[in-house]
N, C-alpha and C positions, 0 to 999 in steps of 0.2 A: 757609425758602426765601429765596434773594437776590432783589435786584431785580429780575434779568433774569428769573426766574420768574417774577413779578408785576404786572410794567412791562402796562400794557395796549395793548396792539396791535392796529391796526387794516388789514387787508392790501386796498391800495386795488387790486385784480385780482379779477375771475369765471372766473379761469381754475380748472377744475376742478384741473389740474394740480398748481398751484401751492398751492391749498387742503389738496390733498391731501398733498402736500411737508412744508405748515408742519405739518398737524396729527400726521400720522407719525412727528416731529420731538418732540409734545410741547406744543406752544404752545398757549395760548386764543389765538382771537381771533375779532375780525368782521370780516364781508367786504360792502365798499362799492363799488360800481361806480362807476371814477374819469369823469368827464367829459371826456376829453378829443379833440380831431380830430386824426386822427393823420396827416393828410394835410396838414397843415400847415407839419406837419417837413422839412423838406427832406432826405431820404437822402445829398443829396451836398455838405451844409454841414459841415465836420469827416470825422473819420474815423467809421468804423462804430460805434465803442465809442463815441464822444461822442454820434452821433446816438440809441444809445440808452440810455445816460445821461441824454440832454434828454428824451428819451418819460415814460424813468422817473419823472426828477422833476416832469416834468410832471402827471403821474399821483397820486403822492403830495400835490404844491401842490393839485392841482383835490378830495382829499379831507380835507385837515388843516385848512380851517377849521370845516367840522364836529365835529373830535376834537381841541380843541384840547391836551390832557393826552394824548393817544394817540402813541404811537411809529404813525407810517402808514406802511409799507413800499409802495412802487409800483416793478414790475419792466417789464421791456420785452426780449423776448428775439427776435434777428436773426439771419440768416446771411450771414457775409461769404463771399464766393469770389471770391477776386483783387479786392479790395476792391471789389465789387459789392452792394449789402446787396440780399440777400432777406428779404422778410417774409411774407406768411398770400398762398397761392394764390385769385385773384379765382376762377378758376373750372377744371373739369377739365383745360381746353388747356392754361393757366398752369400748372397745375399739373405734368403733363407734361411741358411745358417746363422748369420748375427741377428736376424729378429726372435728366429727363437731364442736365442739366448739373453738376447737384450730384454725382451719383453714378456722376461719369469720373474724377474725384479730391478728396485731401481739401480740406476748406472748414473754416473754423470758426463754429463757434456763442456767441455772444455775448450775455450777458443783462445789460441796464444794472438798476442796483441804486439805489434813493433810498432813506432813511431821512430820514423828516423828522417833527420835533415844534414846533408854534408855541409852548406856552406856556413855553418857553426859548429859542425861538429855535435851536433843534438843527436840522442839512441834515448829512448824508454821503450823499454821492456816488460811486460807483464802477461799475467792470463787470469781470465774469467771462466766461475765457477759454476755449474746449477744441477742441479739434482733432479731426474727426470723419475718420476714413480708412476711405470707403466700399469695399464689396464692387461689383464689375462688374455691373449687372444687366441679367439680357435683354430682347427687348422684352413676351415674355410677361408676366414679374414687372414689368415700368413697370405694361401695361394691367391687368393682376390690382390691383398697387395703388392706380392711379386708378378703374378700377372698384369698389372696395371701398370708398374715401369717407375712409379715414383720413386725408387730408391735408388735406382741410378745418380750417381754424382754427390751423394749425401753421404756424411760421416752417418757410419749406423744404422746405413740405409732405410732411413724415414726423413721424412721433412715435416717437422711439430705445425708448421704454416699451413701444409698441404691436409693433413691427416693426423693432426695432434688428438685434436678434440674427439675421435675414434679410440689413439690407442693409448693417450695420456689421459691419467686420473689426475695427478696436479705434478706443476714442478713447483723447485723451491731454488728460489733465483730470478736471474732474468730470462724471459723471453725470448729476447733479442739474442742474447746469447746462443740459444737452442739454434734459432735458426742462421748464424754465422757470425752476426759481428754484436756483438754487445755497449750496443748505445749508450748507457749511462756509465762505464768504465769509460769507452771510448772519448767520450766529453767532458770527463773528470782528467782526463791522461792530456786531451789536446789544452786543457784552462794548464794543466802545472807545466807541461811543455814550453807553453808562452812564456811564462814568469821567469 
């Protein structure tokens, strides 16, 4: 086994999603709920992918001093549309409101990416891209979906895993992305990390 089999990693997210991403993938690792106020951010300092870029590393910073030997992944996934960043709907109405909007044309999904390690001194920084070209939906399908709840906790309030194939015509990008962590960034970041 190489390093990157063995490197210990610590994935600073509860998001089940993403839990589920890395372990599918193959990886060990544990999972730390990062500390951080995410409302602190300001969504309209930088552009979308910067803003969540800082969440990410934010995320990571707030759990690598506990894992000082740990490779700490912290992700941070948003929806830009016409550089508006959408993030997790406060409640039904909200949430309403971003599918309608979201789902009159395409938007992109954005997931900022930190790898950070303190006992070297390692930070990489980045974010993945994808282009989501939504399907028209009616008002039926809006209230079916916000009545069903799946929008809770999801940048954008959809989950492309849950109900992509409903209200996505195609993306362009990755996948993995859409739905939190984007696998082939992610293992592209952890191979130059090592070196």
């Amino acid at each position: 086994m190489d390093e990157s089999a063995t490197a210990r990693i610590v994935l600073a997210s509860t998001s089940p999603r993403r839990r589920d991403l890395l372990a599918q993938a193959g990886y060990t690792f544990e999972i730390v709920a990062p500390e951080v106020d995410e409302s602190a951010f300001s969504p309209t300092a930088g552009t979308p992918a910067q803003h969540a870029e800082m969440l990410a590393l934010a995320k990571a910073r707030s759990v690598a001093p506990h894992h000082r030997d740990a490779i700490v992944i912290g992700a941070d996934t948003l929806v830009d549309f016409d550089g508006w960043v959408i993030g997790k709907a406060r409640d039904a109405e909200e949430a309403e409101a971003i599918t309608r909007k979201l789902f009159s044309r395409p938007h992109k999904v954005i997931t900022g990416l930190a790898l950070v390690r303190l006992s070297d001194g390692r930070e990489v920084v980045g974010s993945d891209v994808t282009v989501v070209v939504p399907r028209p939906m009616t008002d039926a399908q809006i209230a079916t979906h916000i009545a069903g709840g799946s929008w809770a906790g999801k940048a954008g309030a959809y989950a492309i895993q849950e109900d992509g194939d409903e209200f996505v015509e195609r993306i362009e990008g990755s996948l993995t992305n859409v739905m939190g962590l984007p696998m082939e960034y992610l293992e592209r970041q952890l191979d130059g990390f090592r070196r």
